[in-house]
C-alpha positions as CSV (number, residue, x, y, z in Angstrom):
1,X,61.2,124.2,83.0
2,X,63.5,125.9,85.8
3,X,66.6,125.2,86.8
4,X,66.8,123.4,89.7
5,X,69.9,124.5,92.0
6,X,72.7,122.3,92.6
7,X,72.3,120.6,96.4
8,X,74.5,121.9,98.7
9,X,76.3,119.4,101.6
10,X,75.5,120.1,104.9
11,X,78.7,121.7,106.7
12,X,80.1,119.0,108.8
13,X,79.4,119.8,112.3
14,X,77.0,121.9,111.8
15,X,73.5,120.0,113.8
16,X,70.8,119.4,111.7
17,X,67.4,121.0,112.5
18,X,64.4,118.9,113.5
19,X,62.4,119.7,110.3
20,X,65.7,117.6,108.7
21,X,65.2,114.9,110.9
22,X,61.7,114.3,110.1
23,X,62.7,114.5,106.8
24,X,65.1,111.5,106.8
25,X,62.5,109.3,109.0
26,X,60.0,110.0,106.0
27,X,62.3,109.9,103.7
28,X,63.3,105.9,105.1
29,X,59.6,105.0,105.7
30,X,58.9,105.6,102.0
31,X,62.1,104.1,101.1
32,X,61.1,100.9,103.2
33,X,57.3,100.6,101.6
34,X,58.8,100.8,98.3
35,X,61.2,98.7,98.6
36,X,60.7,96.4,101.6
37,X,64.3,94.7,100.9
38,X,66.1,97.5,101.2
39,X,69.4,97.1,103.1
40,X,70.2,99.9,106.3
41,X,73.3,100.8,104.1
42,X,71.5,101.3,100.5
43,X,68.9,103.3,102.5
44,X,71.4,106.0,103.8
45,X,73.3,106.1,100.9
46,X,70.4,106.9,99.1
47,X,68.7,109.3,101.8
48,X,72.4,111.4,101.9
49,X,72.5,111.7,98.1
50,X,68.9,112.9,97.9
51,X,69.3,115.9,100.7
52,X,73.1,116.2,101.2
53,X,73.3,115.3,104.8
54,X,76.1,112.7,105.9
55,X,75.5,109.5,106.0
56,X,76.7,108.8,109.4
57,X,73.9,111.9,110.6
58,X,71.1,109.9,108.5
59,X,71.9,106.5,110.2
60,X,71.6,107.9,113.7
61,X,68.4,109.6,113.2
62,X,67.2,106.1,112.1
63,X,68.0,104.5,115.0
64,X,66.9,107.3,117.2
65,X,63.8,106.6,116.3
66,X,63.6,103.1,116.4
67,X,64.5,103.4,119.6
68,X,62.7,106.2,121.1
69,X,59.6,106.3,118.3
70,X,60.1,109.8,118.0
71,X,62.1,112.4,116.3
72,X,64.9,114.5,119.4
73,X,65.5,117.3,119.3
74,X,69.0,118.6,118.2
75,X,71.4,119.8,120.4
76,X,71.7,123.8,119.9
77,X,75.7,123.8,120.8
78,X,78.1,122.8,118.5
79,X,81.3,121.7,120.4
80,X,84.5,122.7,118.4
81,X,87.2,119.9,117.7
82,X,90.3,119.9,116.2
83,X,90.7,117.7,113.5
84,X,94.0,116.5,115.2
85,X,91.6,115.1,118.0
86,X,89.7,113.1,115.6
87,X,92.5,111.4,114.4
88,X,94.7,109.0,116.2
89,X,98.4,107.8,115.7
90,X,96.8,104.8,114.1
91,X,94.5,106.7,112.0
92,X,96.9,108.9,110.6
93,X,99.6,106.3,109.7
94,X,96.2,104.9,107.5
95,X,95.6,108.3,105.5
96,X,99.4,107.9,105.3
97,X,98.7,104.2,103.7
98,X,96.2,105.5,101.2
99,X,98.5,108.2,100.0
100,X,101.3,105.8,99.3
101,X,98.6,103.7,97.9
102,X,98.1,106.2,94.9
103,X,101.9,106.0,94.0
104,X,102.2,102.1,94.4
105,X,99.5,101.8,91.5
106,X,101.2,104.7,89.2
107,X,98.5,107.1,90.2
108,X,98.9,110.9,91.8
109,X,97.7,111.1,94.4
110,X,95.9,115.0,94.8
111,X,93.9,116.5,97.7
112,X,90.5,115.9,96.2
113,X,91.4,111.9,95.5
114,X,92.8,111.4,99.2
115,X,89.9,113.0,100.3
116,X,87.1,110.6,98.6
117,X,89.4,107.9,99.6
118,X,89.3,108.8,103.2
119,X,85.5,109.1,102.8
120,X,84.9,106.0,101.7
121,X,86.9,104.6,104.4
122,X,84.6,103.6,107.9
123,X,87.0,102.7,109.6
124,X,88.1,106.7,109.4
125,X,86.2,109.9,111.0
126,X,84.9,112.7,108.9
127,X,87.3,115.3,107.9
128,X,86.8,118.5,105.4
129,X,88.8,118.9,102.7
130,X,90.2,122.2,104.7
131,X,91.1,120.2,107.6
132,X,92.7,117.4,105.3
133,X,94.9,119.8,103.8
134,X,96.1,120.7,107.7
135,X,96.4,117.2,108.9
136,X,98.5,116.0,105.8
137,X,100.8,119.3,106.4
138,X,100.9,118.2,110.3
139,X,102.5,115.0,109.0
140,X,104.9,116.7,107.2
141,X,103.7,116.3,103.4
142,X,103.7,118.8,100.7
143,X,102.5,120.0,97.5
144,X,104.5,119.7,94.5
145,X,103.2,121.0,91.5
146,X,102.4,118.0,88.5
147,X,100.6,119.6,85.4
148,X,97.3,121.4,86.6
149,X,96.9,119.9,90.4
150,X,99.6,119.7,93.5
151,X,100.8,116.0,94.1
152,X,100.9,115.2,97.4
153,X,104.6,114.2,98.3
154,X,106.0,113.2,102.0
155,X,108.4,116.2,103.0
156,X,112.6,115.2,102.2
157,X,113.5,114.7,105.8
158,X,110.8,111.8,106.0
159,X,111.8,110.2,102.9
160,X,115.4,110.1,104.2
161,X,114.6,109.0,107.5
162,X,112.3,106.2,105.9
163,X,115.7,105.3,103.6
164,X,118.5,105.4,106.5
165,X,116.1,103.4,108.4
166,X,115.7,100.4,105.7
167,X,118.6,100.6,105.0
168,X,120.1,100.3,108.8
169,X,118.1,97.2,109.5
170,X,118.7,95.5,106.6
171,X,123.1,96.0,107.5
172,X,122.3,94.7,111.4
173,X,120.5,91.9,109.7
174,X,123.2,91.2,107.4
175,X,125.5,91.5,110.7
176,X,123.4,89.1,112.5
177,X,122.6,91.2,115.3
178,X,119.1,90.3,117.0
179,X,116.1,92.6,116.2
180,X,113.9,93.3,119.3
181,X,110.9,95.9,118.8
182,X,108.4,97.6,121.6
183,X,105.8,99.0,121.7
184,X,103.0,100.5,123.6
185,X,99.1,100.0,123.1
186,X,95.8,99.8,125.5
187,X,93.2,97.5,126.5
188,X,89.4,99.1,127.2
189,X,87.4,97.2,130.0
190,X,84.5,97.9,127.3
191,X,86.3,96.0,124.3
192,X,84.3,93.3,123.0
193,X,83.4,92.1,119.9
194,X,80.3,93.8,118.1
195,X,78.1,90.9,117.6
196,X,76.5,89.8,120.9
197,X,73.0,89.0,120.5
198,X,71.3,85.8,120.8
199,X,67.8,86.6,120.0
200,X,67.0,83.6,117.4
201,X,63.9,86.7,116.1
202,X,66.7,88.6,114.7
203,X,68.2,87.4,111.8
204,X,70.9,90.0,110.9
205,X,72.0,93.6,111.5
206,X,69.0,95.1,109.4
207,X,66.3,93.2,111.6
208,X,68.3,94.6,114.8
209,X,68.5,98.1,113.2
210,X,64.9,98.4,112.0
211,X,63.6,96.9,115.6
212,X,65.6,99.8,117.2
213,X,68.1,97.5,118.8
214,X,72.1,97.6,118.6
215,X,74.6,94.9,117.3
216,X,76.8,96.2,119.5
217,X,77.5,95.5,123.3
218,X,75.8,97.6,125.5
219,X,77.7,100.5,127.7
220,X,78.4,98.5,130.7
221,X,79.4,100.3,133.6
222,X,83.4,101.1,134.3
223,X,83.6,100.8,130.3
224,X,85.6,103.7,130.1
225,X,88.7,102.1,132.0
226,X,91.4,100.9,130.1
227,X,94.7,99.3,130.8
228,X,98.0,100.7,129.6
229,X,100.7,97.8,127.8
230,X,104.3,98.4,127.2
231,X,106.2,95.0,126.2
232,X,109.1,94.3,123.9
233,X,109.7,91.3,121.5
234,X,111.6,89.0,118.8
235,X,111.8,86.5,116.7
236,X,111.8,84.4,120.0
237,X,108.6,85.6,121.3
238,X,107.9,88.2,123.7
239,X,110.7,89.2,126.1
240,X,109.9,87.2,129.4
241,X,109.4,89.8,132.4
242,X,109.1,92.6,130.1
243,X,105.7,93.2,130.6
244,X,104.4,96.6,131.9
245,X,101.0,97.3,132.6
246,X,99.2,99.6,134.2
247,X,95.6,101.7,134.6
248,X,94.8,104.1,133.2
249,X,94.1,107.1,135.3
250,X,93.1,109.4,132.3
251,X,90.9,108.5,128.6
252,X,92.5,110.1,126.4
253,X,95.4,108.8,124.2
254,X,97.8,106.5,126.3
255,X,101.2,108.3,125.1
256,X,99.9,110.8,127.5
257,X,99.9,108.4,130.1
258,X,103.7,107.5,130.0
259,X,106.1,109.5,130.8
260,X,109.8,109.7,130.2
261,X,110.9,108.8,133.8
262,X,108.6,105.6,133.7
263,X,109.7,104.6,129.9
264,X,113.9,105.0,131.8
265,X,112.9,102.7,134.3
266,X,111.1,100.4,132.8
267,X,114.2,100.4,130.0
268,X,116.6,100.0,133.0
269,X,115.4,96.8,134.2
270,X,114.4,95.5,130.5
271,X,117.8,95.9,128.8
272,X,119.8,93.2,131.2
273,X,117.2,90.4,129.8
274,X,117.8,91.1,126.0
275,X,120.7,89.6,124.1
276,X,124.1,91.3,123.8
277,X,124.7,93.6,121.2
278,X,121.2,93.6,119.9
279,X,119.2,96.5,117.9
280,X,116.0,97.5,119.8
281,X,113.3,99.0,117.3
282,X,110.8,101.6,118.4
283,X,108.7,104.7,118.0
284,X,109.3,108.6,118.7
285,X,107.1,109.0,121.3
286,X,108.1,112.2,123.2
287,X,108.6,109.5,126.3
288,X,111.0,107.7,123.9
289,X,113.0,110.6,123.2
290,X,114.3,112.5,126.2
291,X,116.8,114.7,125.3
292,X,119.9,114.4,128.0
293,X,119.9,118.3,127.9
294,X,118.0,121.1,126.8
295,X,120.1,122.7,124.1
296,X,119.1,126.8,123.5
297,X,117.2,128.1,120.6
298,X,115.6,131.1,119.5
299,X,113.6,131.4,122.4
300,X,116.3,130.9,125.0
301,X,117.5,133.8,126.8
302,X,120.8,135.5,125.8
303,X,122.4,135.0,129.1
304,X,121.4,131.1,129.7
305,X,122.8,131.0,125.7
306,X,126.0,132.1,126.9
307,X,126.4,129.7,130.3
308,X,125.7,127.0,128.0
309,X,128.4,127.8,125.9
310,X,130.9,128.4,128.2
311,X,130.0,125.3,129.8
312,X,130.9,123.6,126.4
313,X,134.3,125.1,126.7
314,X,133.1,127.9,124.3
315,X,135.1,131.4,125.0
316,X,133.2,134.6,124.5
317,X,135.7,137.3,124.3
318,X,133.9,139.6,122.1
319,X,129.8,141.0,122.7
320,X,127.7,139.2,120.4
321,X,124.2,139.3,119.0
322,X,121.9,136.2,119.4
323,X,122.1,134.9,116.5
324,X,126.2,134.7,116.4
325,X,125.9,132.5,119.9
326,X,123.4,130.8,118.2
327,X,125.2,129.7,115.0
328,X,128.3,128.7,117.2
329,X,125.5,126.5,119.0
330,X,124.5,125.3,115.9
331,X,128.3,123.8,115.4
332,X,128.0,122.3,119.0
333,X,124.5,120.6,118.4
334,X,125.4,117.0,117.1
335,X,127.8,116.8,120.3
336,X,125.1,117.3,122.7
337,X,121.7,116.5,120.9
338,X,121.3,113.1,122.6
339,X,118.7,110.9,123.9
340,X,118.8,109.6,127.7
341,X,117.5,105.9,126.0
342,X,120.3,106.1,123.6
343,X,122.9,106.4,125.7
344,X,121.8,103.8,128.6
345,X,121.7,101.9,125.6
346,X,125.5,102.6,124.5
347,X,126.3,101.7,128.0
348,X,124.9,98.3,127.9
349,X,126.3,97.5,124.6
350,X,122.9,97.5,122.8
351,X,121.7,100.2,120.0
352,X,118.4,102.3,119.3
353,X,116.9,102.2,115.7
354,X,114.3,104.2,115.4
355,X,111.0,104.3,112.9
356,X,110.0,107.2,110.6
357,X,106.9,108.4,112.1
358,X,103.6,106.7,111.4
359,X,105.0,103.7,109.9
360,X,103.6,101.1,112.5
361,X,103.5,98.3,109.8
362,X,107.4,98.6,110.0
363,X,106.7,97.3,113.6
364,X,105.8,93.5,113.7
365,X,104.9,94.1,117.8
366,X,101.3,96.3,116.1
367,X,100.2,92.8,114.4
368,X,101.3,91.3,118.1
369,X,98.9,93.4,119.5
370,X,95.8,92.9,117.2
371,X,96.4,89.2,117.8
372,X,96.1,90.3,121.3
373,X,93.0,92.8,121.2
374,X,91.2,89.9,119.5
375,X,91.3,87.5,122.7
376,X,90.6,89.8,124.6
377,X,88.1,91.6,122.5
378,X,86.3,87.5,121.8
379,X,86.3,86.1,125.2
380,X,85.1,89.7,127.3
381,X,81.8,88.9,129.3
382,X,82.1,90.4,132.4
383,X,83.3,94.0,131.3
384,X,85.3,94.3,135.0
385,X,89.0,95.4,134.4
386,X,90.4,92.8,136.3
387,X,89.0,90.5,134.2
388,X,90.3,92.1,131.1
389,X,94.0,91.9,132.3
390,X,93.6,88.0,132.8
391,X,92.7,87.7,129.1
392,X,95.1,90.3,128.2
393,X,98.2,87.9,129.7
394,X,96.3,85.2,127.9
395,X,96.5,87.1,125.0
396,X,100.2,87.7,125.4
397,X,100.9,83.8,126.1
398,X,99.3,82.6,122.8
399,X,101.6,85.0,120.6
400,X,104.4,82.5,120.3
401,X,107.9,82.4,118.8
402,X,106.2,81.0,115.7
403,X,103.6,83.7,115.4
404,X,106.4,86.6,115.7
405,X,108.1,84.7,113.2
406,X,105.2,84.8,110.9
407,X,105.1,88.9,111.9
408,X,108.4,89.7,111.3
409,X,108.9,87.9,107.9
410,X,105.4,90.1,106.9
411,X,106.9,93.2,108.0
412,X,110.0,92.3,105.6
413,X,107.8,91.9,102.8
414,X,106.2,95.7,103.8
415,X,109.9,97.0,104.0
416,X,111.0,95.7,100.3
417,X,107.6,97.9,99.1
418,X,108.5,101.0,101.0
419,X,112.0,100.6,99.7
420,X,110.5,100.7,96.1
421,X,107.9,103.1,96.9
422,X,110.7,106.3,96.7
423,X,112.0,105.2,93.4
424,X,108.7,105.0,91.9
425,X,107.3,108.7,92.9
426,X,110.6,110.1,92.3
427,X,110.5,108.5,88.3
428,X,106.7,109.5,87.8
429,X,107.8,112.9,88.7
430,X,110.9,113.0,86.8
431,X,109.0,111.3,83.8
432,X,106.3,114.4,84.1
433,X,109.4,117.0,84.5
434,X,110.6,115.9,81.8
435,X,107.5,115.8,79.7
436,X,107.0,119.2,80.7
437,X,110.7,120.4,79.8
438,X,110.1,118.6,76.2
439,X,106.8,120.4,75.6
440,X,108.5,124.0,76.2
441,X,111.2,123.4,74.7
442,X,109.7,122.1,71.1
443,X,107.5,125.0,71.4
444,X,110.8,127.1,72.0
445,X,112.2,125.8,68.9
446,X,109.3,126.5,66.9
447,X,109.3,130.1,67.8
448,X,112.7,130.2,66.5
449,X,111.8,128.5,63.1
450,X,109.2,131.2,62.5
451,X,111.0,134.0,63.8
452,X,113.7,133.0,60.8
């Protein structure tokens, strides 16, 4: 008997022809007359397997033709998307999640394993193992080499950002100052939840599926608005008056809809309503983090490196090559490197704390705002914006002081694990080091025995 070649995957993005779709409807219909019990999710898993295409692609040429009894045509363009776009804050901060995931239960965590994890995660987009490898690098992890394969470790300037960060709350805590936290987040006019229908005929998502229908709502018109929130909060509740909200006059991701003069303002008249010498929590949106100057680099022009130092009080009595101004500006940086925020805050007697990035379970406001997206999400009918922001002040009304309670004491319990979670990757790695170290140096010794 032959060999039979190995299948090869489709390459993700690449459309599939129609000969493939016809495939995977005849491939379902003989599935389904087999097996008339077949679940929607068995089927595609199956169907993928068999001819290598994705099983997203296989479930969407099912429901084409359910819908439209025939097979479309594919579209002969592919559009080109970073894998950057694919991937919001959110969904980076939960490949983040999954990577720590591998450490908390004693495992290493490599490319390949992050990579099936994030497959087998729907709530995630496709990614190749390529583009993993550039998205992890993007949020500043590395490679470190542990016996045959790379372990994937967070970079040393998060890990001690994550560390001066615990370890700064948990001092103002011990100091009794009062923790507030913001954040920012956004309300689609479109957000609803998925099941809608009341059809007593169907009796579940396989019935709708197979009858070409959707579980989902239905595109209503003016879907693609959405609502901007910034709001701040405590263990009291939400801060009153410090709501802002807004439309959106752009869809793509809302930090591009804030800017820094909006953020200033909005922190102007917010800071008189919050406690005295309190610790306000956030992000590093660029909006967040405004420097109060432009300090020169490498790309700064020799002359405008110069004003800036003499400015400073810096005397240039001798010529000098760029990088001697810069290293003197290098000296002068911690003097100057400072946030607008920060210091409006200094003036007011409060202080900024803010998180490593993509750590949004350090930030009780996120479960605040699910609570939130659920009302709103469970009681939207009409679809009209308007609408949406009465039930998104709902929303805000029924998160009480005992609910933030309840938020704050679970993002405690998230902030003891990440304070273990550096302890336990540094030990496996020492223990593997050392391991290592052992193993050479026995076989050193032996070498030396025979050599006698």
């Amino acid at each position: 008997m032959a060999n039979i070649s190995p299948l090869t995957q489709n390459s993700m993005g690449k459309p599939i022809s129609s000969a493939q779709r016809i495939m995977i409807v005849n491939l379902y219909k003989m599935e389904l007359k087999k097996n008339p019990n077949i679940t929607v999710r068995e089927a595609r898993i199956y169907i993928s397997k068999l001819i290598g295409i994705g099983r997203r692609t296989v479930s969407n040429v099912i429901r084409e033709y359910n819908a439209n009894k025939t097979v479309i045509s594919p579209c002969k363009t592919r559009i080109m998307t970073s894998f950057k776009d694919k991937f919001d804050d959110l969904q980076m901060n939960a490949v983040r999640l999954h990577v720590h995931s591998f450490w908390f239960n004693k495992k290493i965590p490599t490319l390949d394993k992050i990579l099936q994890v994030i497959k087998d995660d729907y709530t995630l987009p496709n990614i190749s193992g390529m583009n993993l490898h550039r998205l992890l690098k993007s949020m500043d992890f590395v490679y470190t080499k542990h016996g045959r394969n790379s372990a994937v470790i967070e970079k040393d300037k998060i890990v001690l950002w994550r560390r001066r960060y615990l370890e700064n709350i948990r001092k103002y805590r011990e100091e009794g100052r009062h923790l507030y936290y913001l954040g920012e987040t956004w309300v689609n006019a479109g957000d609803c939840t998925s099941k809608t229908w009341v059809d007593r005929t169907i009796k579940s998502p396989r019935d709708a599926f197979l009858q070409g229908l959707t579980t989902e709502s239905q595109n209503p018109s003016g879907k693609d608005k959405r609502l901007i929130v910034l709001h701040i909060g405590s263990e009291d509740g939400f801060v009153p008056g410090g709501l802002l909200c807004f439309e959106s006059k752009k869809t793509m991701d809302y930090h591009a809809e804030i800017n820094g003069d909006t953020f200033y303002d909005w922190m102007t008249d917010v800071i008189p309503r919050l406690k005295e010498n309190c610790v306000i929590i956030m992000d590093n949106a660029p909006y967040h983090s405004v420097k109060k100057e432009k300090i020169p680099n490498t790309t700064t022009k020799k002359a405008d490196i110069i004003k800036w130092l003499q400015e400073k009080g810096e005397v240039i009595d001798r010529p000098m090559v760029i990088p001697q101004l810069l290293d003197i500006v290098k000296r002068l940086r911690p003097q100057y490197n400072k946030y607008l925020i920060d210091d409006l805050a200094v003036t007011h007697n409060r202080t900024i704390l803010r998180l490593p990035p993509y750590h949004y379970e350090l930030n009780p406001i996120e479960l605040a705002w699910a609570n939130v997206k659920d009302h709103v999400k469970k009681n939207n009918t009409s679809y009209k914006l308007s609408d949406v922001k009465t039930l998104l002040l709902e929303g805000i009304e029924r998160v009480d002081e005992k609910m933030w309670k309840n938020f704050i004491r679970h993002t405690m319990k998230e902030e003891k694990k990440f304070y273990k979670i550096d302890f336990i990757i540094e030990d496996m790695l020492s223990a593997e080091t050392q391991s290592q170290t052992m193993t050479v140096g026995d076989t050193s010794s032996d070498s030396e025995f025979d050599s006698e």
